[in-house]
C-alpha positions as CSV (number, residue, x, y, z in Angstrom):
1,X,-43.5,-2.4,34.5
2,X,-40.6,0.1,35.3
3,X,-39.8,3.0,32.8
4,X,-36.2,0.9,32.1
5,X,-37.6,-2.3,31.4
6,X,-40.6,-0.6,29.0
7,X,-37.7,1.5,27.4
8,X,-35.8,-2.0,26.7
9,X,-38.6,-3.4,25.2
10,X,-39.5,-0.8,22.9
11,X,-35.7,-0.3,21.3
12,X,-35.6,-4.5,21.5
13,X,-38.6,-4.2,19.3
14,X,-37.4,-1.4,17.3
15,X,-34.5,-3.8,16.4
16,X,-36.1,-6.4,15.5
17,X,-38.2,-4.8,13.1
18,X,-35.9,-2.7,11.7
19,X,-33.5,-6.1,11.6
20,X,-30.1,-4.9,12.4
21,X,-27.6,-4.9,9.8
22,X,-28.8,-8.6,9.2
23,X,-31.6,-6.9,7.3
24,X,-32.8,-9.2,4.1
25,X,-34.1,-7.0,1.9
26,X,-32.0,-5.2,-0.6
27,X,-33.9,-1.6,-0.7
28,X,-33.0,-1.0,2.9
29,X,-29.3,-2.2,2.5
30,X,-29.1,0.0,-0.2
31,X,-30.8,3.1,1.6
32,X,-28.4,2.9,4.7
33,X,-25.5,2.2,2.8
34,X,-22.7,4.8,2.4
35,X,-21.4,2.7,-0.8
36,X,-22.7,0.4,-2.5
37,X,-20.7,-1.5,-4.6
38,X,-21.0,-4.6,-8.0
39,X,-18.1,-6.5,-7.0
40,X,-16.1,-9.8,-7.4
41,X,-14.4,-11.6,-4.4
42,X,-11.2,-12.3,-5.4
43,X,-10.0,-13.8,-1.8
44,X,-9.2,-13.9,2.3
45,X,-7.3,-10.3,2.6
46,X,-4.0,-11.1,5.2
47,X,-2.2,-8.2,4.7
48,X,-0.6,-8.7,1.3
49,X,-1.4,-7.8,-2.2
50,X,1.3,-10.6,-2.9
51,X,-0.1,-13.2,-1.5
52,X,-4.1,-13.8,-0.9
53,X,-5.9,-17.3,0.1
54,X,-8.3,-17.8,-2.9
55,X,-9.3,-21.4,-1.2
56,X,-13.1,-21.2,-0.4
57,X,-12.4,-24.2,1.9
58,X,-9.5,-23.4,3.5
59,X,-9.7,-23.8,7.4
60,X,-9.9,-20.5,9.1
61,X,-7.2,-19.6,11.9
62,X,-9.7,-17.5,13.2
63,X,-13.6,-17.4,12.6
64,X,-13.8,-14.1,11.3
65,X,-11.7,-12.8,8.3
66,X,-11.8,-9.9,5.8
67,X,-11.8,-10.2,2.0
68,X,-10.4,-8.7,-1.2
69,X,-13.3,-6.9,-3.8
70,X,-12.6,-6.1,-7.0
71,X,-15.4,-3.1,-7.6
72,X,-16.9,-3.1,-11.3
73,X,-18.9,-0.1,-11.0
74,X,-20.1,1.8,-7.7
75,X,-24.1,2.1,-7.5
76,X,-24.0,4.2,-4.6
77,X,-21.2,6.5,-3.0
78,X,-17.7,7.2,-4.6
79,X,-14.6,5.5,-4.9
80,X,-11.2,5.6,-6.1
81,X,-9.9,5.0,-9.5
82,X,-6.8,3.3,-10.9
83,X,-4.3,5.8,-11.5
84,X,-5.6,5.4,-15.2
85,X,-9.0,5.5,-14.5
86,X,-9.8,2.6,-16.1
87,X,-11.2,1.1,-13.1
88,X,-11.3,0.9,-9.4
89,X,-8.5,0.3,-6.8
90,X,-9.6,-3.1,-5.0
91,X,-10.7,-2.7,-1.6
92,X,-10.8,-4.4,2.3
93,X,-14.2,-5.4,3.3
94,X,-15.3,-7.2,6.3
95,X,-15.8,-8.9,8.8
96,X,-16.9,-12.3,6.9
97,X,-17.3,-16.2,8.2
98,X,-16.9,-19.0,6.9
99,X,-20.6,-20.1,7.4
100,X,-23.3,-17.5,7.9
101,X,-23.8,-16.2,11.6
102,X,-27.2,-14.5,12.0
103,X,-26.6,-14.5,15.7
104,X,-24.0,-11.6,15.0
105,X,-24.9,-10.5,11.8
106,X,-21.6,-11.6,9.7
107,X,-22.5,-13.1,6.4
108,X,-20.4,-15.9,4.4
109,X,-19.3,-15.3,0.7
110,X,-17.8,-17.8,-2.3
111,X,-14.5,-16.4,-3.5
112,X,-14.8,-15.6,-7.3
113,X,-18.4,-14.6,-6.8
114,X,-20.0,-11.5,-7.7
115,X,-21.9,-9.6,-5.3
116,X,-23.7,-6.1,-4.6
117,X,-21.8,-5.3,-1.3
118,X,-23.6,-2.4,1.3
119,X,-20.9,-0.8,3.0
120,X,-20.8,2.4,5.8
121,X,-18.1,5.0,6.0
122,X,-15.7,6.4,3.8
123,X,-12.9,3.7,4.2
124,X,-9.6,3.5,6.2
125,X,-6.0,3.2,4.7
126,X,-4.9,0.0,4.9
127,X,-1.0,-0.4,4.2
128,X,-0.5,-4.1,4.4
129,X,3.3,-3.9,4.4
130,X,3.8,-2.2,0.6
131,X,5.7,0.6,-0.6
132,X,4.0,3.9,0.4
133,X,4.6,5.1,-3.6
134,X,2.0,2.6,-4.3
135,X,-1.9,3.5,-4.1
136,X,-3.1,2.2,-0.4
137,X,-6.3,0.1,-0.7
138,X,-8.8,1.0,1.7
139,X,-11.1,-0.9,4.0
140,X,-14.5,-0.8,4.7
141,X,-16.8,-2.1,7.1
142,X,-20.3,-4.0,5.8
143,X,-23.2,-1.8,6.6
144,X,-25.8,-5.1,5.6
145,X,-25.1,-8.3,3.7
146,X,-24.2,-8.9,0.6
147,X,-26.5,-10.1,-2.0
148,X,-25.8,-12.3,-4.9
149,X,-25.7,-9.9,-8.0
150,X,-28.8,-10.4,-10.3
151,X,-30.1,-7.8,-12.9
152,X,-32.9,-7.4,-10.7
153,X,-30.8,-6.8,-7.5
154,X,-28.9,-4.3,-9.1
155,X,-32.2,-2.9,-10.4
156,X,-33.2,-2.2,-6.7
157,X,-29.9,-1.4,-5.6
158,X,-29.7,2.0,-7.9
159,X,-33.5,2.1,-7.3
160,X,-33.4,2.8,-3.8
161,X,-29.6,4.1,-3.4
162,X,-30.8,8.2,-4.9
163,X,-29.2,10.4,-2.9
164,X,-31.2,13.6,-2.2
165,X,-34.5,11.3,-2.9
166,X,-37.4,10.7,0.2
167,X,-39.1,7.1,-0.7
């Protein structure tokens, strides 16, 4: 066996165990997450805060799509506030299907639900055609899968999102 082939096997391995950002459990979402955020879907995100498709079975023009989050509290991470702080800016997170793909790792979601979302980076400004005196929303890419918010998800969320911590 050639030092390539052994090398491919070992990271292939690696992968698996280590399950991509398809990973199930909720304590490594949380861990690799740059934000974690308790969330409601409010809808398809197409570039307008005027106009959102909040029909879970509307036929996508494209398989892959982003969506609308309205944060309740951030677990993990920071985020920005209303101009009156009494709650956050929505944000952009994606990419979503309409029916899981575990193949490539993009999950599904039910607009209106409520969901812990695991998501990496700090965000990007995304202007979707308003006014520029108006607060941008910003989007972020999905670091794991969302889970459906429980009390005990949530639990294990804060539980294993410590920063500064070794578990």
């Amino acid at each position: 066996m050639n030092a390539a082939l052994l090398s491919l096997t070992v990271w292939t391995a690696l992968a698996v165990a280590d399950g991509g950002p398809c990973v199930d459990d909720v304590p490594s979402r949380a861990a690799r997450a740059d934000l974690v955020i308790d969330g409601r879907v409010r809808g398809r995100y197409t570039g307008s805060a005027r106009h959102r498709d909040t029909s879970s079975h509307h036929e996508a023009s494209q398989s892959y799509f982003n969506v609308t989050l309205r944060p309740r509290r951030v677990i993990k991470g920071w985020l920005q506030r209303t101009h009156d702080g009494a709650g956050y800016l929505p944000v952009v997170v994606g990419p979503f299907a309409l029916n899981e793909d575990r193949v490539n790792c993009v999950p599904a979601v039910t607009v209106g639900a409520r969901y812990l979302v695991f998501l990496a980076g700090n965000g990007t400004a995304v202007s979707g055609g308003r006014p520029t005196a108006q607060q941008t929303m910003l989007f972020f890419q999905l670091s794991g899968f969302p889970a459906v918010y429980s009390s005990e998800t949530a639990s294990l969320a804060r539980q294993y999102s410590c920063t500064g911590c070794s578990k």
